[in-house]
N, CA and C of each residue as an Amber inpcrd file, in Angstrom:
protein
   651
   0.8230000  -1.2080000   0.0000000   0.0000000   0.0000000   0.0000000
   0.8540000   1.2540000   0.0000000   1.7330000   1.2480000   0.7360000
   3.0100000   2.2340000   1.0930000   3.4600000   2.8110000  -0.6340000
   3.7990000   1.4180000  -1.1810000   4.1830000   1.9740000  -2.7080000
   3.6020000   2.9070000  -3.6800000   1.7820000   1.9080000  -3.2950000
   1.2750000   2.8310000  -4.4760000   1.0490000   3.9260000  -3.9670000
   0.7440000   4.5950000  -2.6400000   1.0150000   5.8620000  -2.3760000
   1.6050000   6.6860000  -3.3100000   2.8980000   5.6780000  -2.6940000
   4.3380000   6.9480000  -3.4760000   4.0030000   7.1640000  -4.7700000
   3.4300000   5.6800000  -5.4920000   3.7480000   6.2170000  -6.6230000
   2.2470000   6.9100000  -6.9000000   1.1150000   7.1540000  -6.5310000
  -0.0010000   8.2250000  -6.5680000   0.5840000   9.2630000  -6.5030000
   1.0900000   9.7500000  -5.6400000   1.8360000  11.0570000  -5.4760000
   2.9010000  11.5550000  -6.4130000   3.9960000  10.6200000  -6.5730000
   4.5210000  10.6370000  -7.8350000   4.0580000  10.8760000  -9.3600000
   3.0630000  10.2970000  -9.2390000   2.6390000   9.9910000 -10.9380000
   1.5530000  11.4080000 -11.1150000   1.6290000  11.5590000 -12.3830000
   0.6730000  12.6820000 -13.4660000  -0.3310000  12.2590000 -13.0360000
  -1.3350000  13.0590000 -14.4310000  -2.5020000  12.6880000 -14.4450000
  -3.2820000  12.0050000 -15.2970000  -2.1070000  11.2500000 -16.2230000
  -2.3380000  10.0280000 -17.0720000  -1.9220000   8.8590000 -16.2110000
  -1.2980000   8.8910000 -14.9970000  -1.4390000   7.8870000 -13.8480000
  -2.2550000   7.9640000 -13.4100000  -2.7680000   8.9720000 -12.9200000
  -3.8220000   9.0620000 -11.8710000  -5.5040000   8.3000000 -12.7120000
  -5.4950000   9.0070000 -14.1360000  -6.5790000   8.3410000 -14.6650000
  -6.3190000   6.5500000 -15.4380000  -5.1390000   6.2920000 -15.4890000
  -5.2340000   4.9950000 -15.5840000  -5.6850000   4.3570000 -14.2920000
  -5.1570000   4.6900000 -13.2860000  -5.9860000   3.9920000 -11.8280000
  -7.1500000   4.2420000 -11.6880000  -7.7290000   5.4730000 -12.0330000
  -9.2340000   5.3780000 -11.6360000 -10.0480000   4.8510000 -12.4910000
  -9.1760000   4.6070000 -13.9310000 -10.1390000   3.8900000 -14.8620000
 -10.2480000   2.2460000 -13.8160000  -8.9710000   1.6520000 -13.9410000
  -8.8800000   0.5370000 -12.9060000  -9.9080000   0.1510000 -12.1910000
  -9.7580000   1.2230000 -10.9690000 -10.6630000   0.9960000  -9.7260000
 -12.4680000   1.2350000 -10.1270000 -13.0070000   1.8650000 -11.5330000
 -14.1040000   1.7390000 -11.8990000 -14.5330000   0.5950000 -12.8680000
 -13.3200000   0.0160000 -13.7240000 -13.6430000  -1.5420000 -14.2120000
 -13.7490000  -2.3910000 -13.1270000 -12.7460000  -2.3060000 -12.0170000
 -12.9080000  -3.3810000 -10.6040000 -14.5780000  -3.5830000 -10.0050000
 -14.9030000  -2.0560000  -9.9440000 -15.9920000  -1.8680000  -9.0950000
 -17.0880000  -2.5250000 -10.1550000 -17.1310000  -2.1200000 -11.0490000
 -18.2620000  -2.5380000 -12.2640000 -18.1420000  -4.1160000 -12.3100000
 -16.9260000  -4.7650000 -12.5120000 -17.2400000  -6.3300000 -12.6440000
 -17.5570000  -6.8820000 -11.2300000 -17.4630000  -6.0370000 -10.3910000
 -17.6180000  -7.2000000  -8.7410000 -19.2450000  -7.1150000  -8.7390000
 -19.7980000  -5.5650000  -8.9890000 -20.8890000  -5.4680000  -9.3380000
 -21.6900000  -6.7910000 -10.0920000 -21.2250000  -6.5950000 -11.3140000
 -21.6590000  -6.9380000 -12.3960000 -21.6720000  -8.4120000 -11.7110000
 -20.6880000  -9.3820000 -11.3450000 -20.9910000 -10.6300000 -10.7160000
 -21.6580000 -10.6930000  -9.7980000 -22.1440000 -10.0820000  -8.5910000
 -22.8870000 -10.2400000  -7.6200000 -24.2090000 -10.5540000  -8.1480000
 -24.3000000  -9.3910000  -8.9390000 -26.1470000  -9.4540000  -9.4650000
 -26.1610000 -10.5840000 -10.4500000 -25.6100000 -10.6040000 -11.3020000
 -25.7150000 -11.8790000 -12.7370000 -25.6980000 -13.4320000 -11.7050000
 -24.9640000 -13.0520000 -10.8830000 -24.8970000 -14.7680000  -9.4610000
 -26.4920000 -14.8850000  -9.3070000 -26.7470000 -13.5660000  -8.6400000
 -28.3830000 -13.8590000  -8.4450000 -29.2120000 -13.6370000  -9.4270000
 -29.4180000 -13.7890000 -10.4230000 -30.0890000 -13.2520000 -11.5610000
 -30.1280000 -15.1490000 -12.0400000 -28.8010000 -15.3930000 -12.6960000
 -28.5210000 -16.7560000 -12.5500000 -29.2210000 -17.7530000 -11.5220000
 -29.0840000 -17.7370000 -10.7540000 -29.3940000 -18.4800000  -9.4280000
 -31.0710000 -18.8440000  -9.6330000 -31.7440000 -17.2470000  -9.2020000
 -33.5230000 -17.3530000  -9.4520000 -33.3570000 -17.8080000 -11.1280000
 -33.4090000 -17.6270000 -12.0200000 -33.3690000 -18.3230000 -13.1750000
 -33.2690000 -19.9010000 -13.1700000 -32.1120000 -20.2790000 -12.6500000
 -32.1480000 -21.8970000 -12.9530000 -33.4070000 -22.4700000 -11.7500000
 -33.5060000 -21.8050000 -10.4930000 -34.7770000 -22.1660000  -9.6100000
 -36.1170000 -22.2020000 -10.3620000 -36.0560000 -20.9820000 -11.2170000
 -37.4000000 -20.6620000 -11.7720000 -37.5930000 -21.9870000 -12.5790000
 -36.7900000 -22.5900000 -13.7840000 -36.7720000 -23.3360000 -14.6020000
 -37.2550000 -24.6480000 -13.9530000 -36.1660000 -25.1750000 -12.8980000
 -36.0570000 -26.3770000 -12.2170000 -37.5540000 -26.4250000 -11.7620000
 -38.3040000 -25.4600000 -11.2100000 -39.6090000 -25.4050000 -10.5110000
 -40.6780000 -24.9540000 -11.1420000 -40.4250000 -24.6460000 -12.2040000
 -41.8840000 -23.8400000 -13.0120000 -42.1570000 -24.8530000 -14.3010000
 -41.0340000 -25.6380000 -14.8230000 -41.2150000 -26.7680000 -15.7680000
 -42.2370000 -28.0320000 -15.1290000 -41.6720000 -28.4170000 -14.6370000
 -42.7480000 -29.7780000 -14.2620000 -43.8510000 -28.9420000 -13.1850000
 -43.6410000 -27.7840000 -13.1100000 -45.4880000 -27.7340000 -12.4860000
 -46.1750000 -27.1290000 -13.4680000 -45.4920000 -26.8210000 -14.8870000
 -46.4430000 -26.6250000 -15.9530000 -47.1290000 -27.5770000 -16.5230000
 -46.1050000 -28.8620000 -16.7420000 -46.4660000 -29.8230000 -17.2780000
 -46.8650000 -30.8360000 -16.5440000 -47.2460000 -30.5590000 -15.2760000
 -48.7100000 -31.2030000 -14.3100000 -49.7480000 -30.7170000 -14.3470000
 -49.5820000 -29.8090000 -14.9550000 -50.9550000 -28.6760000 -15.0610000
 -52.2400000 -29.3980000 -16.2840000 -52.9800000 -29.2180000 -15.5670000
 -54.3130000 -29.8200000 -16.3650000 -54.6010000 -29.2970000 -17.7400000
 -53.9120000 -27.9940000 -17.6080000 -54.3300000 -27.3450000 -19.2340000
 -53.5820000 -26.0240000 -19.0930000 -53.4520000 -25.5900000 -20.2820000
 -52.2280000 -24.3980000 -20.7750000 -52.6890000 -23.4170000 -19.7790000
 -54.1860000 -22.9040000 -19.4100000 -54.3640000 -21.7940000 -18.4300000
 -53.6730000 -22.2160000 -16.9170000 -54.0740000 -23.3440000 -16.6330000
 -53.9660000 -23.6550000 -15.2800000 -52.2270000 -23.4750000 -15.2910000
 -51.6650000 -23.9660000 -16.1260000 -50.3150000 -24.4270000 -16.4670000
 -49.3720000 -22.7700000 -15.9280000 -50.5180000 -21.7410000 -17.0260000
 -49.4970000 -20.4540000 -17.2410000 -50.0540000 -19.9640000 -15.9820000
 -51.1380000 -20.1750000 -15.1040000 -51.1570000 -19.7390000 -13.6090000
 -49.8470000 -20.0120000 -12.7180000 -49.3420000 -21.0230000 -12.8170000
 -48.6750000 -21.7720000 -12.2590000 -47.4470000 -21.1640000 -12.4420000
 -46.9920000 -21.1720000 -13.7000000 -45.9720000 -20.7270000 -13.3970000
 -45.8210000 -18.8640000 -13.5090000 -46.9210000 -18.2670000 -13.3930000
 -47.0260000 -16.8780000 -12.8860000 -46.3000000 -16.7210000 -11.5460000
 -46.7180000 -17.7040000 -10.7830000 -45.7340000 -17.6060000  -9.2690000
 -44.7190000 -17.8890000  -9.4880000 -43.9480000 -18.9980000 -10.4690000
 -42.6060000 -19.1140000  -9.9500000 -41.9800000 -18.4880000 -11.0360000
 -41.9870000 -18.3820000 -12.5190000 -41.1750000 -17.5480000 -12.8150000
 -41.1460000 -16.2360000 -12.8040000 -39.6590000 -15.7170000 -11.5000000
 -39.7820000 -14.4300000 -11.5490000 -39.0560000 -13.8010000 -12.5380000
 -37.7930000 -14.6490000 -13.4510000 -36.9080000 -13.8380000 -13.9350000
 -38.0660000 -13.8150000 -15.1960000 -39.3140000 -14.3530000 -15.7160000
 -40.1240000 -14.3810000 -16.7310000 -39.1050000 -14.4730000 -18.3770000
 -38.7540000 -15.6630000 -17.6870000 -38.4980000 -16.1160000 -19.2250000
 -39.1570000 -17.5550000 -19.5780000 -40.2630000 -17.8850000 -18.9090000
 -40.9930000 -19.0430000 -19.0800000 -41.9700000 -18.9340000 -19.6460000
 -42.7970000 -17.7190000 -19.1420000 -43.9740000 -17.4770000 -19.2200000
 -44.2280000 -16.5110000 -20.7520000 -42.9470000 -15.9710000 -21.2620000
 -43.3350000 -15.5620000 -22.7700000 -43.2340000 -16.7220000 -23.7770000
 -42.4760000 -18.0400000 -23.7970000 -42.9240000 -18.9230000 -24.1030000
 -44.3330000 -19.6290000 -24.0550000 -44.8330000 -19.6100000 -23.0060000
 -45.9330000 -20.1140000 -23.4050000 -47.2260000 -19.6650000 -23.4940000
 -46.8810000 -17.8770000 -23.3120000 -47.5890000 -17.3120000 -24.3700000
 -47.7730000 -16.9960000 -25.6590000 -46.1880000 -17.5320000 -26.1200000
 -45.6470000 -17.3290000 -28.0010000 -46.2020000 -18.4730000 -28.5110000
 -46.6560000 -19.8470000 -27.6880000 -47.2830000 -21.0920000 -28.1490000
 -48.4590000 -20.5010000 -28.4790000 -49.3490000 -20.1690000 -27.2190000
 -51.2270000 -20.6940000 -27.3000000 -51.4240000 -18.9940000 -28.2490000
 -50.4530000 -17.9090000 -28.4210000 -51.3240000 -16.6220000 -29.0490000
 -51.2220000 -17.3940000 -30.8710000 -52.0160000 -15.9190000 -31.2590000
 -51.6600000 -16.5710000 -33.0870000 -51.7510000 -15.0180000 -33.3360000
 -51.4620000 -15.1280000 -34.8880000 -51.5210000 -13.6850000 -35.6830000
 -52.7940000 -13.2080000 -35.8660000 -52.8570000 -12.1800000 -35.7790000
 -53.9270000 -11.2520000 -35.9340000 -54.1770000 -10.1050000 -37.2560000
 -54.9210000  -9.7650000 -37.8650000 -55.0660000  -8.9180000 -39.2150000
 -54.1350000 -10.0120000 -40.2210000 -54.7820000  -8.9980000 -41.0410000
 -54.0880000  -9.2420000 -42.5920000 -52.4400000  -9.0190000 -42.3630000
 -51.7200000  -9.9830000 -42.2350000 -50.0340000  -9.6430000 -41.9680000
 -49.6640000 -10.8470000 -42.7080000 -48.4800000 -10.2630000 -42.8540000
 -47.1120000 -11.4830000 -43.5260000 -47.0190000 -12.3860000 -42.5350000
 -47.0910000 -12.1370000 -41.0750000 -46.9370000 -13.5490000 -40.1900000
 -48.2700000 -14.0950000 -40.6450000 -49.5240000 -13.9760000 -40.7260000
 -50.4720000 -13.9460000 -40.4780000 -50.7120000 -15.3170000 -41.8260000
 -50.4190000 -14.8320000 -42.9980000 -50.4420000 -15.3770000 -44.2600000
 -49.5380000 -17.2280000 -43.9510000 -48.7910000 -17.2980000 -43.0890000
 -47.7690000 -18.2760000 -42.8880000 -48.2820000 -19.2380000 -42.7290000
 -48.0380000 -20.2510000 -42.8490000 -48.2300000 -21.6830000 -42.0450000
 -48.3870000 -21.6500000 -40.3350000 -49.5230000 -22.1650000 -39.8830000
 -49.7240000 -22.4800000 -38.7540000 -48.3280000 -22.8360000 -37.5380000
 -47.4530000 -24.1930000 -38.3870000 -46.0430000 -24.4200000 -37.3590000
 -45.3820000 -23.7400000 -37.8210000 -45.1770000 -22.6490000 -39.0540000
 -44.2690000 -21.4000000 -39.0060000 -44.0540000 -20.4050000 -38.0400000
 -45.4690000 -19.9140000 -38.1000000 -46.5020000 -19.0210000 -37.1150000
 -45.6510000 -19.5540000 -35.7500000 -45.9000000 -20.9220000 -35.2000000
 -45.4040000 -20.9950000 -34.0940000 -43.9040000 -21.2730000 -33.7080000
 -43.0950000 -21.7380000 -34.7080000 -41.8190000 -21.5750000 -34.1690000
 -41.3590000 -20.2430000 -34.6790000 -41.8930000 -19.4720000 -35.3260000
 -41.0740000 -18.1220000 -34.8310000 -41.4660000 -17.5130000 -33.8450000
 -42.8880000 -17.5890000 -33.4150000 -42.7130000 -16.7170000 -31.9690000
 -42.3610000 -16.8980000 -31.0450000 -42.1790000 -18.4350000 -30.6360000
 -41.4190000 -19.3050000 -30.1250000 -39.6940000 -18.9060000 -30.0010000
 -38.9120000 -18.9100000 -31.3330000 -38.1110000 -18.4120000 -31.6980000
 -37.8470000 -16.7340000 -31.0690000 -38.7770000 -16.0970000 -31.3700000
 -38.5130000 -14.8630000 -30.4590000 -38.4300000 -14.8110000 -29.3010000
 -39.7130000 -15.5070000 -28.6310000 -39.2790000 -15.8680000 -27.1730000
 -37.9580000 -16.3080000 -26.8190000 -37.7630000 -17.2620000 -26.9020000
 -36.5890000 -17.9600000 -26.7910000 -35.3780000 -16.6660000 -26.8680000
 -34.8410000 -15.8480000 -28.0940000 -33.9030000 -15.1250000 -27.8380000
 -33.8150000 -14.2430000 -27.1330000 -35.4880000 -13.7060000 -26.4660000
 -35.3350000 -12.1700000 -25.2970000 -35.6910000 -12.9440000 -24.4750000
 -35.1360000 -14.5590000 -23.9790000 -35.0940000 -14.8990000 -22.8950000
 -33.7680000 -15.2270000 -22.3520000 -33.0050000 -15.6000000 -23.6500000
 -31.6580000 -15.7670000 -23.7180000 -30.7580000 -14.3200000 -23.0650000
 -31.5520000 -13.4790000 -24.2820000 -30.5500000 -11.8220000 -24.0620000
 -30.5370000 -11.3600000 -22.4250000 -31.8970000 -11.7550000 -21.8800000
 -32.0100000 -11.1680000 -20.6290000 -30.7690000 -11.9000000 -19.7860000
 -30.7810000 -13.5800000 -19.8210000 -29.6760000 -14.1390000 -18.8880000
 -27.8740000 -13.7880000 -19.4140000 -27.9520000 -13.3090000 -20.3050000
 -26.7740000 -13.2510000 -20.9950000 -26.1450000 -11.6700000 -20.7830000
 -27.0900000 -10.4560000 -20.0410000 -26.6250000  -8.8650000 -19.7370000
 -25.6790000  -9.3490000 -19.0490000 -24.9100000  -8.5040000 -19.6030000
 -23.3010000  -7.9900000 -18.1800000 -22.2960000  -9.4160000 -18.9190000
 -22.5670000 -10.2760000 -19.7850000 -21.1150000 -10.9700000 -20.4870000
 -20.2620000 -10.4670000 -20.8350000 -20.8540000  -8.9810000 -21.7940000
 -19.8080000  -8.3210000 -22.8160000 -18.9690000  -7.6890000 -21.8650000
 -19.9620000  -6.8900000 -20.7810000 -18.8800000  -6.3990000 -19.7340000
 -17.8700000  -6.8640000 -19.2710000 -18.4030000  -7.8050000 -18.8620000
 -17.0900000  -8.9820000 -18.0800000 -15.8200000  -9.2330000 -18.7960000
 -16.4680000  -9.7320000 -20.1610000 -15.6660000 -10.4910000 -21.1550000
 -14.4260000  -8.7480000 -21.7330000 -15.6220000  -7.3840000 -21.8340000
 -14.6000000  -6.5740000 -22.1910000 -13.3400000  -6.5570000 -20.6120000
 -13.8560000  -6.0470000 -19.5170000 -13.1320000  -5.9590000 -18.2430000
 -11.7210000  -6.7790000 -18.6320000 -12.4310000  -8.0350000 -18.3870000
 -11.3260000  -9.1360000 -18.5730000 -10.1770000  -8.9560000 -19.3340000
 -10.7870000  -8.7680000 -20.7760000  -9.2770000  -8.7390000 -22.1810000
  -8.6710000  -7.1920000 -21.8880000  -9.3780000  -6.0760000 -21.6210000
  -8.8520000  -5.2330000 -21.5520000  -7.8180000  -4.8350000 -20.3080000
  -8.2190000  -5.4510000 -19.0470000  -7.6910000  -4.3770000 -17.5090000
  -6.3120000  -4.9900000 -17.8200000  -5.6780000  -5.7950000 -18.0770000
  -4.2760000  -6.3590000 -17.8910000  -3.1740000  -5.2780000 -18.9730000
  -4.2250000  -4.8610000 -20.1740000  -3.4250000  -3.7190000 -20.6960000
  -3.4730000  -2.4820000 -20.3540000  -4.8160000  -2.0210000 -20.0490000
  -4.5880000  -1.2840000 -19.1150000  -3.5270000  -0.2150000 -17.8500000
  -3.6490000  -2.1320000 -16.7160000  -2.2620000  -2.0380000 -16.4050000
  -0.8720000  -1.9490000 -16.3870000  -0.7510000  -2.2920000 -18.0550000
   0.7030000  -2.4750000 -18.3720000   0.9330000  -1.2960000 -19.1410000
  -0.3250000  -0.6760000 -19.4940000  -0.0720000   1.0590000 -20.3220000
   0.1430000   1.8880000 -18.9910000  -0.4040000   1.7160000 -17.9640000
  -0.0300000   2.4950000 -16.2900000   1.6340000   2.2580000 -16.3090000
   1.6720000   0.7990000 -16.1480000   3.1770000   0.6190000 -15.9700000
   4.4590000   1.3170000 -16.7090000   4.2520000   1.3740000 -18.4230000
   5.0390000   1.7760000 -19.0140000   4.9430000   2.9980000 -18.8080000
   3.4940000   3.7700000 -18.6410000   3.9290000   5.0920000 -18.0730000
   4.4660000   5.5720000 -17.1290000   4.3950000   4.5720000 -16.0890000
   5.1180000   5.1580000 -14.9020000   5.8530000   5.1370000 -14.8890000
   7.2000000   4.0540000 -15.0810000   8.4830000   3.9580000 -15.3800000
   9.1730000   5.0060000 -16.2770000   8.2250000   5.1920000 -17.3490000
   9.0050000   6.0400000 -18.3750000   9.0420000   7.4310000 -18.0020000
   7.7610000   8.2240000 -16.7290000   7.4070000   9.4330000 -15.9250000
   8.8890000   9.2340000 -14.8310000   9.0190000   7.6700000 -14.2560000
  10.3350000   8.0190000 -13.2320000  11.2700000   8.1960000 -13.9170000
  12.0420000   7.2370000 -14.6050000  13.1170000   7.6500000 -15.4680000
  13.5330000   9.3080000 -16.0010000  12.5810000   9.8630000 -16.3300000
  12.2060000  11.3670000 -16.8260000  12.4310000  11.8550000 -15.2550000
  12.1000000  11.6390000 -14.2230000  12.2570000  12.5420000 -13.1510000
  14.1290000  11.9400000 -12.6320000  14.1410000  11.2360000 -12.7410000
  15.4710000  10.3440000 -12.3090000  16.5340000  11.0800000 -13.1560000
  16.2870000  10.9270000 -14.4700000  17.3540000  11.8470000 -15.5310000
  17.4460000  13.1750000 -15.0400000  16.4760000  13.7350000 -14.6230000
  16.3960000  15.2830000 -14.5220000  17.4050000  15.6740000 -13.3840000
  17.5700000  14.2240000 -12.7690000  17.9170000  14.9270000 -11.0410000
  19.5360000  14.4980000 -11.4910000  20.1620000  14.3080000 -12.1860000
  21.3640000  13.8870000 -12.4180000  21.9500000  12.6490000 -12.6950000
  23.1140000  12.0430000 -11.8860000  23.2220000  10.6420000 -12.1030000
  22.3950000   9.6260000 -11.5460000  22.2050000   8.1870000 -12.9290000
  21.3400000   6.8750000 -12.4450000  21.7430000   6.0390000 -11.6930000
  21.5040000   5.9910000 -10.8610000  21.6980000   4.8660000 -10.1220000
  20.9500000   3.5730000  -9.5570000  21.6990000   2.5180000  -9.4640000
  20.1750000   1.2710000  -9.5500000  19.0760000   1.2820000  -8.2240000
  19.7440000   1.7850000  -7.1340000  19.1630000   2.2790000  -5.8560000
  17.9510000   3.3040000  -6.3800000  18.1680000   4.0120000  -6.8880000
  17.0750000   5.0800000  -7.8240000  16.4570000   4.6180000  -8.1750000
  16.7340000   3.3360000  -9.0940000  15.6460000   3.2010000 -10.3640000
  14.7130000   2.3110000  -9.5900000  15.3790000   0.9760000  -9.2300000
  14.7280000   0.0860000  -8.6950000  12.8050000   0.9030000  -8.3330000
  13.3190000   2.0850000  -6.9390000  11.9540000   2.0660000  -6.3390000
  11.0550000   2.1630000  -7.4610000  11.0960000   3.3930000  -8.3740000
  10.1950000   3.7990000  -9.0550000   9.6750000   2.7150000  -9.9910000
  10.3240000   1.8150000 -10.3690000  10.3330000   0.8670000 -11.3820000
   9.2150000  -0.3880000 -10.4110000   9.8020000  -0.1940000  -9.3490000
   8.7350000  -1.2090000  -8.4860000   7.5970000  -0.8290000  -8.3690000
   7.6180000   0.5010000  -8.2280000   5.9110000   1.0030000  -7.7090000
   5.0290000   1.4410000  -9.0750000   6.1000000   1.4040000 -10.1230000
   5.0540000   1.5820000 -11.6990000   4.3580000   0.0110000 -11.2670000
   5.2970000  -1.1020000 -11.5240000   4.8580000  -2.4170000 -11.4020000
   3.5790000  -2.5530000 -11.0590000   3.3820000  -1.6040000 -10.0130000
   1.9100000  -1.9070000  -8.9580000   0.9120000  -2.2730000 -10.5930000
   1.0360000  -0.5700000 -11.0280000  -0.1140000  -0.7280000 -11.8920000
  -0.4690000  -2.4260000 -12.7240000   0.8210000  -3.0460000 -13.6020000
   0.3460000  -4.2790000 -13.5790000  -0.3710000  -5.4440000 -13.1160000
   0.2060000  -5.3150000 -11.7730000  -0.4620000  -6.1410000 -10.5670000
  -1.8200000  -5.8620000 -10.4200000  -2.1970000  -4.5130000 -10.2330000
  -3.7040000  -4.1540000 -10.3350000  -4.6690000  -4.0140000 -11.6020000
  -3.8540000  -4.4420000 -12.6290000  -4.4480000  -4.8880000 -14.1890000
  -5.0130000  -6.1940000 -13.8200000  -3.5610000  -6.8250000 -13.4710000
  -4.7540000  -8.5390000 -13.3030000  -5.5580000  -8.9350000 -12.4990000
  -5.4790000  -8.1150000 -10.7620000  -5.9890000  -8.1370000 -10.0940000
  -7.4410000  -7.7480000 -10.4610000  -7.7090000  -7.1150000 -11.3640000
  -9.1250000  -6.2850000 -12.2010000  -9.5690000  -7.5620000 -12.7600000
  -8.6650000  -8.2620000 -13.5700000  -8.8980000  -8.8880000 -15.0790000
  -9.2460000 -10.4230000 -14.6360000  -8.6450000 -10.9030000 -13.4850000
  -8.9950000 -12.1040000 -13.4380000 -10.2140000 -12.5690000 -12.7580000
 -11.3490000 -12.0340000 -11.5880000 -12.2410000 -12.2460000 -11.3670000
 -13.4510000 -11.8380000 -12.4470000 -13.0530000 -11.0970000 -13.4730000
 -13.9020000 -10.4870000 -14.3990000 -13.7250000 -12.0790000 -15.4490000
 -12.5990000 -12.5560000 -15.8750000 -12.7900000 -13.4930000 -16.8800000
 -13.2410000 -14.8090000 -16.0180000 -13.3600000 -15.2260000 -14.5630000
 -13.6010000 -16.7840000 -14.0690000 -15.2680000 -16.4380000 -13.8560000
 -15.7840000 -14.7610000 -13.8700000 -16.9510000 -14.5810000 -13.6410000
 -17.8530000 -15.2820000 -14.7450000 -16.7360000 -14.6290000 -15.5900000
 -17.5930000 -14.6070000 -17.2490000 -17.6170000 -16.0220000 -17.6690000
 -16.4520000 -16.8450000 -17.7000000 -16.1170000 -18.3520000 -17.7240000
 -18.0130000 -19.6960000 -16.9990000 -18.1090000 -18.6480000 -15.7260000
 -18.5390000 -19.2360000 -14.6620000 -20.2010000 -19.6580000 -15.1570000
 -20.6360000 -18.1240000 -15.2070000 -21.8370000 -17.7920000 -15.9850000
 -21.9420000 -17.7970000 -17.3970000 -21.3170000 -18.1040000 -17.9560000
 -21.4570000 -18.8010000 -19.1640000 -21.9210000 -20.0150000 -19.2470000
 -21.0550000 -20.4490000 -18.3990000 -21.2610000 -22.3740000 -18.4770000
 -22.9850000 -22.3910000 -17.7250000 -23.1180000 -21.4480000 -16.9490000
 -24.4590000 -21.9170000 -16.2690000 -25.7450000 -20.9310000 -17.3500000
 -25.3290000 -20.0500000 -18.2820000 -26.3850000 -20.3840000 -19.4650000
 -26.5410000 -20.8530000 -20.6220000 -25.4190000 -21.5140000 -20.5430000
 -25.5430000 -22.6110000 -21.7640000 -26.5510000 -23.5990000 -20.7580000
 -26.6140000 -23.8670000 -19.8900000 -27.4130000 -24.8500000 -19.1170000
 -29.0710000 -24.6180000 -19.1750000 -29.3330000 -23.1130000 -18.9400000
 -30.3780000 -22.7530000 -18.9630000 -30.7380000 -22.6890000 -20.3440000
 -30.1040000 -22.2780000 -21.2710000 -30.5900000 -22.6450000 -22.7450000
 -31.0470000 -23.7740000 -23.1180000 -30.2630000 -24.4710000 -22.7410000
 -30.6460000 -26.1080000 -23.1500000 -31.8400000 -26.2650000 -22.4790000
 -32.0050000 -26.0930000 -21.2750000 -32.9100000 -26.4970000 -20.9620000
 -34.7120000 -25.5270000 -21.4010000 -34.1720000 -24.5600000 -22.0010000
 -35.1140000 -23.4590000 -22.2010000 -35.7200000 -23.6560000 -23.6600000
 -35.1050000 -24.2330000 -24.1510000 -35.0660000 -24.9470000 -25.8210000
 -35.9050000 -26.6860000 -25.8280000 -35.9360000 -26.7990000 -24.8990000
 -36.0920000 -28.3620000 -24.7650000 -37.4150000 -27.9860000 -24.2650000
 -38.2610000 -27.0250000 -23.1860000 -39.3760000 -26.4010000 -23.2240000
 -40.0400000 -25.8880000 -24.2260000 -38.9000000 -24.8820000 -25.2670000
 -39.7760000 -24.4170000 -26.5530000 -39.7370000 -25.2330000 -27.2760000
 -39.4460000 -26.7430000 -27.5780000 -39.6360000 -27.3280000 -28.4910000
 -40.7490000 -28.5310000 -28.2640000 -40.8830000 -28.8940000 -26.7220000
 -42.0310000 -29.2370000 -26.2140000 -43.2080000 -28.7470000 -26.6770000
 -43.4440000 -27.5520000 -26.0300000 -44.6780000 -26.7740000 -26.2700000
 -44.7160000 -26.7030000 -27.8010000 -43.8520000 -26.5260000 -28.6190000
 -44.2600000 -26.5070000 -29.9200000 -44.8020000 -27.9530000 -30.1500000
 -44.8420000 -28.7350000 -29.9980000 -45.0960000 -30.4710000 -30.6030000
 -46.9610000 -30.7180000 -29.6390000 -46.5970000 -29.8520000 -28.8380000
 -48.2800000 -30.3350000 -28.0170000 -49.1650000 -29.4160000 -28.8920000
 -48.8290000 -27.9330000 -29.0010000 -49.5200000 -27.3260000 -29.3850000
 -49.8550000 -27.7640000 -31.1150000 -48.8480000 -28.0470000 -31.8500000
 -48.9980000 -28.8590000 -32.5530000 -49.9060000 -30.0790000 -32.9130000
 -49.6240000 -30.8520000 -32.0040000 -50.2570000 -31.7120000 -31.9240000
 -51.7800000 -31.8270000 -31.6010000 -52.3850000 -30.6120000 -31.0770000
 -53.3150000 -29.8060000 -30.5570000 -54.0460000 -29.4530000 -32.0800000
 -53.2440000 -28.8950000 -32.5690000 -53.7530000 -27.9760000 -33.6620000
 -54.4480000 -29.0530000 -34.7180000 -53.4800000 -30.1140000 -34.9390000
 -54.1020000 -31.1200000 -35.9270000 -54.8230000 -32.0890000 -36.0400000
 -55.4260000 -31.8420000 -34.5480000 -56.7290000 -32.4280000 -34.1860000
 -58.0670000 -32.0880000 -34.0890000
């Protein structure tokens, strides 16, 4: 802590704003994981618990009652309203085939259910590739700001250089320190909506085959 002091005090104000860029990517991805954890979390609950009490349900109303209570993140329940609605007026959907009609709205559902579990990736994923350069554009500046103050003051010496050269360093250290909970976040929650997809796809393709199957009877 002692170091980066010095070197806060030391450094411009192209130091000073490489750190505060830092400390506002830090703050944004710890953010950004806390909520996407719970966002994630009620999502796979909603799924695990709102699927089979739909499909105990006596009929599509009773069904979409049902899962009115449990899905809160509501990415269940526009599915199986994109099943039982149909087109309305004279329209180009309207003109389509009946299982056209329903796997595209289906299809729509499905992707603004996806987009919703998927906010805050790009963040992460930018945080991640970017903070480590970041840090190492802090670093080269700082070193190259001591050196410039070191030259000015007369002769180099390695006692000289060393400190300043150590406390640019920081900035690196606090590149990855940024960069690596931002990429195991992104790693983390990824893997857990590819899970919810699958399983969110395996619902819209259900409901398409009943309703289907519905229709051609």
């Amino acid at each position: 802590m002692a170091g980066f002091e010095s070197f806060w005090l030391q450094g411009d104000a192209i130091t000073h704003a490489v750190a505060l860029l830092l400390f506002l990517m830090s703050v944004s991805a710890w953010v950004m994981i806390f909520w996407k954890g719970w966002l994630l979390r009620r999502a796979r609950a909603d799924i695990e618990r709102g699927v089979p009490a739909f499909w105990t349900a006596p009929g599509f109303d009773a069904g979409r009652a049902r899962l009115a209570l449990l899905d809160r993140e509501n990415i269940l329940l526009p599915l199986v309203d994109a099943a039982t609605s149909s087109a309305v007026g004279d329209t180009l959907e309207a003109r389509g085939h009946l299982a056209s009609q329903l796997t595209r709205r289906l299809r729509v559902a499905l992707h603004a259910a996806l987009a919703h579990l998927q906010i805050g990736q790009v963040l992460l994923a930018s945080i991640g590739s970017t903070a480590p350069f970041v840090g190492l554009f802090g670093t080269v500046w700082g070193i190259y700001h001591a050196l410039v103050d070191i030259s000015s003051g007369g002769a180099m010496a390695i006692d000289k250089i060393a400190g300043p050269v150590g406390e640019a360093l920081v900035m690196t250290a606090a590149g990855l320190a940024v960069a690596i909970p931002a990429v195991l976040g992104y790693n983390v929650f990824g893997k857990m909506i590819g899970a919810a997809e699958a399983e969110l796809e395996g619902f819209a393709h259900d409901l398409r085959e009943v309703v289907s199957s519905a229709a051609a009877h």
